[in-house]
N, C-alpha and C positions, 0 to 999 in steps of 0.2 A: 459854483457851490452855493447852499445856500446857508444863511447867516441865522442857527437853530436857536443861539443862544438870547437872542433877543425877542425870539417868540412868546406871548403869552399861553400860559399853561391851560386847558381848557377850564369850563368853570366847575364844572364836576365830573370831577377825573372818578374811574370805578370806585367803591364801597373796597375798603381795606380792613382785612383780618387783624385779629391783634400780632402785632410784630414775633414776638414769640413763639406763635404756632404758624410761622412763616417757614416753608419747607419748600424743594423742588417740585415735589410730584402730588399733585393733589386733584386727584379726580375725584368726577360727581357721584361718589359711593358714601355709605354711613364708616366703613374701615380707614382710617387714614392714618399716614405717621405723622411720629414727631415732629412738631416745631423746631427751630434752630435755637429757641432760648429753652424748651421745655425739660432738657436735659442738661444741665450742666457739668461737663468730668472735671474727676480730678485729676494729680498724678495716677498714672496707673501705662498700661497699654498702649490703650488710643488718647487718652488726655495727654499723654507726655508726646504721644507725634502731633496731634492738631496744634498743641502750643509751638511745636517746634515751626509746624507748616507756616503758623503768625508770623512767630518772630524773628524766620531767615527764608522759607520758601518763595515767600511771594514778593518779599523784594531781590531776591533773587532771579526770581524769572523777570521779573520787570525790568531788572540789571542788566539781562542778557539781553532781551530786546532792544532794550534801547541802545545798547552797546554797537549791536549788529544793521541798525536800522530800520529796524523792524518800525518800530513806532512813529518814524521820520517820513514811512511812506505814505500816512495819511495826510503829514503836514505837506508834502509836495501835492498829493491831490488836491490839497486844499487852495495850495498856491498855483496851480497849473503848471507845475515845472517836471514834470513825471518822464521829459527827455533822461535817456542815456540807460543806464545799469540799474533795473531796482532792487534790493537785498532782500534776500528770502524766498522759499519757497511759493506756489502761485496759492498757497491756501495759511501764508503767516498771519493775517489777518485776523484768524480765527484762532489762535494763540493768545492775540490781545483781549480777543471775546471770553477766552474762558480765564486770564488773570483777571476779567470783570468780573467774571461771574463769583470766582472764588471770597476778590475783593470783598463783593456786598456783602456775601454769607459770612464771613468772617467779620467786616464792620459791622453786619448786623444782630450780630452774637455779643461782641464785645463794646463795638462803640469807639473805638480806637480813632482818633483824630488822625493819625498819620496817613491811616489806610482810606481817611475819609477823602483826605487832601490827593494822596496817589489816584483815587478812583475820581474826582472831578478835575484833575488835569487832563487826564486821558480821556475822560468821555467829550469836552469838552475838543480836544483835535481829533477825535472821533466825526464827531457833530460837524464838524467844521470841512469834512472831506464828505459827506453825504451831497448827493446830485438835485435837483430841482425835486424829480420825480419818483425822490427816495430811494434809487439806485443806491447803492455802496461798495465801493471792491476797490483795494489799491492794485491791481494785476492789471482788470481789462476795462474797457471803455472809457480809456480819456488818451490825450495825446502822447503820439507814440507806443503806444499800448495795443493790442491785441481787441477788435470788437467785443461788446456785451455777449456773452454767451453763446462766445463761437466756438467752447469745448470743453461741452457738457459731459464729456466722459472722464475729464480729467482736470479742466478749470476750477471745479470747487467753489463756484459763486456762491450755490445756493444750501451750500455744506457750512461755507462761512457764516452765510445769513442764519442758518440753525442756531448756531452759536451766541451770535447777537444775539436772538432773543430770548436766551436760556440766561442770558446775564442780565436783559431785563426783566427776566420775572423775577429773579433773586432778588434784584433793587427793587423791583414795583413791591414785590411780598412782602420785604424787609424793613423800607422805607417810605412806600408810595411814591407818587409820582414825578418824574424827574424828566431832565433834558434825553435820559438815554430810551426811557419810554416811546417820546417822542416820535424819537429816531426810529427804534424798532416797529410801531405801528406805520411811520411812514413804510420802511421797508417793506415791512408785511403785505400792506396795500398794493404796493408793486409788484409785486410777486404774485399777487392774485389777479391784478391787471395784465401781466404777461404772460402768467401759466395757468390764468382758470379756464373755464369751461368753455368760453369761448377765445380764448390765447392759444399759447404756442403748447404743443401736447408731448413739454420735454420734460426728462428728470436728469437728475444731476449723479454723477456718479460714486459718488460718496454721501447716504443716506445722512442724514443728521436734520437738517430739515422741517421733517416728520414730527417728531418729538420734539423739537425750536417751537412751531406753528402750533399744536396741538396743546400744550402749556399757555403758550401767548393768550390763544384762543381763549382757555380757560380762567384765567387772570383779567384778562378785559371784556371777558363775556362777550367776546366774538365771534360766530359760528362761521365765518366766513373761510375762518383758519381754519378752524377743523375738516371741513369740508376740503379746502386744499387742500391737507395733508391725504384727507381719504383719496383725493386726486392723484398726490405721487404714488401713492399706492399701489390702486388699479394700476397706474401705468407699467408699473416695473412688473417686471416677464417676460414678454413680449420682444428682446433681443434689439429693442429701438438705439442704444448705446452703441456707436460705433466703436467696437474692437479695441485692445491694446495689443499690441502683436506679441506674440506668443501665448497670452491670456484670453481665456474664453471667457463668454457671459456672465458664465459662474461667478469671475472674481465680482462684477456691478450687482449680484443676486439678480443680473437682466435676465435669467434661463427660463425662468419658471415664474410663475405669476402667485405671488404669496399666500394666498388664500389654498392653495397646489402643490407648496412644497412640501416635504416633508421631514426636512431637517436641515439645516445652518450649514452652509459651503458658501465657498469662496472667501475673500478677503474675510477676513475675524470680525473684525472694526467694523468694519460697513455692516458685516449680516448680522448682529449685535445690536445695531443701534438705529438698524432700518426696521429688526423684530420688537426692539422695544418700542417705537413710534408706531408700530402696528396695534400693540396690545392700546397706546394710548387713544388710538381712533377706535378701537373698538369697543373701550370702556364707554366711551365717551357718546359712540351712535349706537350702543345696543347690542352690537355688532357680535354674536354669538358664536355666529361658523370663524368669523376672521380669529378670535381670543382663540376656539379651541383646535385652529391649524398653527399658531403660536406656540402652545400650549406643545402639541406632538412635537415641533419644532425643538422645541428647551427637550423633552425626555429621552427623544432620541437622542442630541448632541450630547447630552449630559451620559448617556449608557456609550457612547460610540466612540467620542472625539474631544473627549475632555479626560485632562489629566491628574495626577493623584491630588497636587496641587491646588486645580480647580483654573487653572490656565488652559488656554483654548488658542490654536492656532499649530500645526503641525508643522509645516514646509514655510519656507526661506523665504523662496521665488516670488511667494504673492501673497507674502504673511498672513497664509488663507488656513484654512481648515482642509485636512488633508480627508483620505478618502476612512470610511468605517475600521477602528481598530487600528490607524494606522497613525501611532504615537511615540515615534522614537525619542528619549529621554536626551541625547548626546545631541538632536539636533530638534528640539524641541523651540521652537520661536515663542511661541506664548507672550508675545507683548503686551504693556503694562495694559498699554489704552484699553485691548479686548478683554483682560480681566474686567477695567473700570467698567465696561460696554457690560458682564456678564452679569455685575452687580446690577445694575440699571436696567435688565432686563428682567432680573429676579426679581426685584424687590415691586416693578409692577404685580410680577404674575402673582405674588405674594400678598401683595394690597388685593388684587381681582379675587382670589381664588379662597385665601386662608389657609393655603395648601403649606405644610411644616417644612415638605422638601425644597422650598426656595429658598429658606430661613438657611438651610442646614448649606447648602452652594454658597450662597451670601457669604457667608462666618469661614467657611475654607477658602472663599476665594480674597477676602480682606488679609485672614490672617496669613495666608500662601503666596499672593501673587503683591495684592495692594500693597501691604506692609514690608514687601521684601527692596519694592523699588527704589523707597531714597535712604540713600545714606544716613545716619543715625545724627548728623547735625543737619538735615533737611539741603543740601545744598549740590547734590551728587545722587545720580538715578542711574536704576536699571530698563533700559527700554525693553530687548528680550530678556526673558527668563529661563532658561534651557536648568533641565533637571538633572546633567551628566554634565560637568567642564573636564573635558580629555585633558586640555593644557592650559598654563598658568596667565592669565591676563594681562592684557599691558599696562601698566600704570599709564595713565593720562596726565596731563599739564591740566595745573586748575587754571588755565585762562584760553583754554584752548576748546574746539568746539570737535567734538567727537565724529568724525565721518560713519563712525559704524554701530550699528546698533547691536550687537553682538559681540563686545569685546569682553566679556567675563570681570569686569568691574565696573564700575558707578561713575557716569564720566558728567561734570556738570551740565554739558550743554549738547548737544545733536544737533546735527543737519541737517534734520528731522525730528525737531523737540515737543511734538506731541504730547509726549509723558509725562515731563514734570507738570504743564498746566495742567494738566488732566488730574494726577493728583493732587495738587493744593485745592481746585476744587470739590473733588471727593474728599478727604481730608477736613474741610473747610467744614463738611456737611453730614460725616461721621454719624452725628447722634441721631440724625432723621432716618436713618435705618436700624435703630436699635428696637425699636417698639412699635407696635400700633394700639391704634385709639378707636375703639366703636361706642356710639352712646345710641341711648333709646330712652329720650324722656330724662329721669335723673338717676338713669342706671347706666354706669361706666365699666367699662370692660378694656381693662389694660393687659396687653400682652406682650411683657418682654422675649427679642426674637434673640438681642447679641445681649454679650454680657459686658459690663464696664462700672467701673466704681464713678458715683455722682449722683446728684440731686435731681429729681424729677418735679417740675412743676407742671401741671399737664392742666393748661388752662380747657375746660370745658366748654361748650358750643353755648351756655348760659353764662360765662364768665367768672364761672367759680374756678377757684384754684386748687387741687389737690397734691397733695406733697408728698413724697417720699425719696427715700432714699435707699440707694443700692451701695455694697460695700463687697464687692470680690478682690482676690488676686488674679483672676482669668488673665489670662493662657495656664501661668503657674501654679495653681490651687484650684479645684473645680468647687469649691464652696461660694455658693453665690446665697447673699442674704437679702432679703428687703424688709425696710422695716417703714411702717407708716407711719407719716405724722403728722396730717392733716386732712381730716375728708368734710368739707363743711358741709352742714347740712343745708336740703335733702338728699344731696348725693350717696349714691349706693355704690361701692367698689367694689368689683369681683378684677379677681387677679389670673392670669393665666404665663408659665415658665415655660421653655421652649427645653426638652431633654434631648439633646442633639443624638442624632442617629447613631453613632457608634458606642455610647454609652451605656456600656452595660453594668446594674446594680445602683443604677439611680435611684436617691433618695428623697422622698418634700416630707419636711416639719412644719403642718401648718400650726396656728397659732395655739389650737385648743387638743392638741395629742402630738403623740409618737410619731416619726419617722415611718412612712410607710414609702414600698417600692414604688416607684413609675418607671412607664416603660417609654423608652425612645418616642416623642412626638410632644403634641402640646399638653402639659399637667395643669387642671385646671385646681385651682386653693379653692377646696370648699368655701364655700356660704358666703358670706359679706364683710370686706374689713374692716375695722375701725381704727381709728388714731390710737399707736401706741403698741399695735398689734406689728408682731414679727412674722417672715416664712425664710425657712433657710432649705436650700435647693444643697445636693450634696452627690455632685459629678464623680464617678471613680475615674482617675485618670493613669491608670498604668499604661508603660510603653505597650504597643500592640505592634502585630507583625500583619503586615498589607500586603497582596499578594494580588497580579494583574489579572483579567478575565484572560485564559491561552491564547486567545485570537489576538494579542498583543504579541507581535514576536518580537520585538524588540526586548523584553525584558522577561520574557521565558525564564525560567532557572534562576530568580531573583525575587527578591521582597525589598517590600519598602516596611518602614518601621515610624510610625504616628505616636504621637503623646498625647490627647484631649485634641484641640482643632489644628496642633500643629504637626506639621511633617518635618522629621527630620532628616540630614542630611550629615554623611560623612566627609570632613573637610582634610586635604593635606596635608596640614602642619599642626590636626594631632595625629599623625601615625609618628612610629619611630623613624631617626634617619636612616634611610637608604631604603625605606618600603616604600610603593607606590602604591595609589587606588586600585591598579589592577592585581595587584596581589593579596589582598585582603578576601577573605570569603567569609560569612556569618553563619557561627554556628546556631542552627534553630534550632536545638534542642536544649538552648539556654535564653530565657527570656530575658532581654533587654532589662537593667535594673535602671530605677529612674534615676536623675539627679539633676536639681534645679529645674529650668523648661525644657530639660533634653533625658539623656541618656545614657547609660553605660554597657555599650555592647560587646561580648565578648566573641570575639573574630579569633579565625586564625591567617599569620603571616605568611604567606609563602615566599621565600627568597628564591628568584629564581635568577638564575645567571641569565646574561643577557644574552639573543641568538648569536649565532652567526648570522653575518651579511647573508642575506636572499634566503633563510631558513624560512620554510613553509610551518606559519603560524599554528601547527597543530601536534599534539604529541598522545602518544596512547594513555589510557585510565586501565589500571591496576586494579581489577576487582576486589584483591585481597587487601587493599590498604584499606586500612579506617581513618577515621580523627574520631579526636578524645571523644568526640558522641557516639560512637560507634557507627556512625554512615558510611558506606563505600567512600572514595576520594580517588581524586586525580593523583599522580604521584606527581610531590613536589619536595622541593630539597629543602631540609631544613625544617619544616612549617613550626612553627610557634603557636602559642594560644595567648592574648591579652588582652585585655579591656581597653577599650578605647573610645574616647565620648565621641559621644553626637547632640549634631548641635540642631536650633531652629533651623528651619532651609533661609529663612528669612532673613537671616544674620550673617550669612555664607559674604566671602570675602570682604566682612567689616576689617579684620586682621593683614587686611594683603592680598594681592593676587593668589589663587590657591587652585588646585584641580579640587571636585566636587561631583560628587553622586549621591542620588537617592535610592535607587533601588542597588540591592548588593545582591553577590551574587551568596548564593546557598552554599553550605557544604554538601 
């Protein structure tokens, strides 16, 4: 191994941004997001879970790790002792990568000395298990071990290396240059020594990679990267991955050659995060045909195989993407990660395009999928998210590590803990998807995309700072205000509010008149603002009723019911006792009344006695019965009419293991 920590640092490391407008994703465009310091929330939504993700997530998953080994196995490579049993899965590695990544953005937001100290221990037996030749991987290539890159379809060497270097550009961005830089450039290097153009002509089976290389690239003004990314690229299609058995090409996105497909299959994760590192090589070379088979990629999946939620992933077997329309609610997988993946894929096409509908996916997929995963003390996740629970959850032991990713409640830690690091680092990074920033000259053009109460500094590409502030209850209240107050001169501010697609009877007050309509998409605030000056945005948010495209059979004869970006869901323990979820039917000719961030819907009960043994689940409909709306009905015994809340889906089993549905059935 070799000894990084004694290296001298070069003598001019890259030119560094100001720390504050240090963000993930920053391509060579004039549109960019927010910085990690340019937003700062307060209590609110997402301020109260980023605070929560500080001050229990991320030593929490660091807890786990190290509990289980995980972080032990770099110090054996370090020490050559890698004989016998190593802990973790063949891709843990990349666990530690993204509690770094989250780390940086996190210390580099706040500055927190603890988290400073947590992330130079670890980088440092990071550094300490790195090979002569920048190699890195506790799995394969050292003794007793499995060869370098002897399985590429499912080894995750260079899935883990993505990861590295996504956590040092969060440090490079956030702090400049360090020992994990280092590291990662060495990596990098090697990687372009063994898989460029004239190397070995493999890809890795799980994309990640792509968008690791393509950022690196960009942060140290490297073309070297970008070009191998464009490398893995090309490659994949072409069927070169050998097989998992019983899984075709599909799941590796090896079938089709991406530039050719036409819409997101196979594994979620992978086709997610293999289209986001697509869009970033394609910003980045010009690349016009690759963005706009991207582009068809996201419209399809989004009309086809995404769900009300904004979760993606249909079937079990290969937590893939099942076939067109094929979205059942009761076995719905939707894991966290490929939500994380669908944000990260929007919110390029969102920077590339300026297109509203990426914003609009974004905000259902944070509030629906992100925001439902960890438990409301940060310390307990959901890895699937199924939009039906038949039956009630098992409680889990909090020191226990969850074998199944499907258990109907929030278990600390997985077999496969993918999730939680994945969210502390989205979490961690929250505000750099709320806005973006275009200049031209000393004219600013801000465009809030999500809503969140806090302080905007948006330091400008001249260094000037302009301030404002946002003040909502979002989710709760659709009144979003901003009010300015500071724009120094010569800077000119134009403002632009994002009226999200289901919004109907949206209202902007700009500063110098009346309240007039806008219609769903982006509202631009007339003329130029100045310090001092208000606009108050004015969402209607009444319950609405959601109904699936028919070619959804699973949920035929059913609605879902929304409140502004959230979906809600009806939980078990409020019905009365002795009713279960399948006895409830919603009557639609009574709109939903609101209350708090949910709902008061008024159902009727059906009491039905329970079969007999081996009765065939089906009984005649009575044309002549009604319910109290006057519709036909099935005959049932009893039925009752009461109001019974509903809640966010995202909140679903904070109270206990519970059965859970979103879409009900009609009367």
């Amino acid at each position: 191994m070799t000894d990084l920590t004694s290296r001298s640092r070069p003598a001019h490391p890259p030119a560094q941004t100001d720390a504050r407008r240090a963000r993930p994703v920053v391509p060579g465009r004039r549109r960019r997001g927010l910085g990690i310091g340019e937003l700062l929330l307060d209590e609110g939504f997402w301020g109260r879970r980023q605070a929560t993700n500080a001050a229990a997530t991320l030593q929490h998953c660091y807890d786990w790790m190290d509990r289980l080994g995980w972080l032990a196995n770099f110090d054996r490579v370090a020490a050559g002792s890698t004989g016998g049993t190593r802990p973790g899965w063949q891709f843990s590695d990349s666990e530690v990568y993204k509690l770094l990544e989250a780390l940086a953005w996190e210390s580099g937001r706040s500055g927190d000395p603890e988290l400073e100290s947590m992330w130079e221990a670890l980088v440092e037996r990071i550094a300490a298990a790195q090979d002569e030749d920048g190699y890195l991987n506790t799995c394969y290539g050292h003794s007793h071990q499995p060869g370098r890159y002897t399985d590429l379809s499912s080894g995750h060497e260079l899935y883990c290396y993505g990861h590295l270097f996504q956590a040092a550009v969060a440090r490079l961005r956030c702090h400049g240059y360090d020992l994990l830089t280092e590291v990662a450039r060495r990596a990098a290097d090697h990687v372009c020594e063994v898989f460029g153009p004239d190397g070995r002509a493999g890809i890795c089976g799980h994309p990640e990679i792509e968008m690791g290389l393509a950022e690196l690239g960009r942060v140290l003004g490297e073309p070297r990267y970008t070009e191998q990314a464009r490398l893995f690229l090309d490659r994949r299609g072409h069927g070169s991955l050998p097989p998992i058995p019983l899984l075709a090409p599909a799941y590796f996105q090896d079938d089709v050659p991406v530039r050719h497909a036409h819409v997101l299959r196979g594994h979620a994760v992978r086709a997610l995060y293999l289209a986001a590192g697509a869009v970033d090589v394609a910003v980045d070379t010009g690349d016009r045909e690759l963005l706009s088979a991207v582009e068809e990629q996201w419209a399809t999946t989004v009309e086809r195989r995404t769900y009300i939620t904004g979760g993606m992933g249909s079937r079990h077997q290969d937590e893939g993407f099942g076939d067109d329309w094929e979205l059942p609610p009761d076995r719905a997988y939707c894991e966290t990660c490929a939500g994380i993946g669908s944000v990260m894929l929007s919110w390029r096409l969102q920077l590339a395009t300026d297109d509203v509908r990426y914003a609009d996916l974004i905000e259902r997929t944070l509030f629906n999928v992100v925001a439902a995963s960890p438990r409301s003390d940060g310390r307990a996740f959901f890895y699937a998210n199924p939009l039906h629970q038949r039956e009630p959850g098992t409680e889990v032991l909090p020191d226990a590590v969850n074998p199944r990713a499907e258990g109907g409640v929030r278990a600390p830690w997985f077999d496969v803990s993918c999730c939680p690091t994945n969210v502390a680092r989205t979490l961690a990074t929250w505000q750099t998807y709320a806005a973006t920033v275009e200049e031209a000259g000393e004219q600013v053009l801000l465009t809030l995309a999500q809503y969140a109460t806090g302080d905007l500094h948006i330091v400008t590409d001249r260094g000037r700072v302009v301030t404002l502030r946002v003040e909502t209850a979002y989710p709760d209240d659709g009144h979003v205000r901003v009010m300015v107050l500071d724009v120094p001169a010569p800077v000119q501010l134009s403002l632009r509010l994002r009226v999200p697609h289901w919004a109907a009877g949206a209202t902007l007050a700009a500063p110098d008149g009346q309240p007039y309509p806008v219609e769903p998409g982006w509202a631009t605030v007339p003329g130029v603002l100045t310090a001092g000056e208000a606009v108050d945005l004015e969402i209607p948010m009444p319950p609405r009723l959601t109904g699936a495209d028919p070619r959804v059979d699973a949920v035929r004869g059913t609605v879902a019911v929304e409140r502004g970006p959230l979906v809600l869901c009806l939980e078990s323990v409020d019905l009365p006792d002795g009713v279960s979820l399948e006895q409830v039917r919603l009557l639609t000719t009574h709109v939903p009344a609101p209350t708090g961030d949910g709902a008061l819907a008024q159902v009727r009960l059906e009491r039905r006695p329970d079969p007999a043994p081996g009765t065939v689940p089906f009984h005649p409909v009575d044309p002549t019965a009604t319910d109290p709306g006057g519709q036909a009905s099935e005959r049932a015994e009893d039925p009752t009419v009461a109001a019974v809340p509903l809640v966010p889906y995202h909140r679903w089993a904070e109270r206990g293991p519970s059965t859970m549905r979103i879409f009900l059935p009609v009367t």
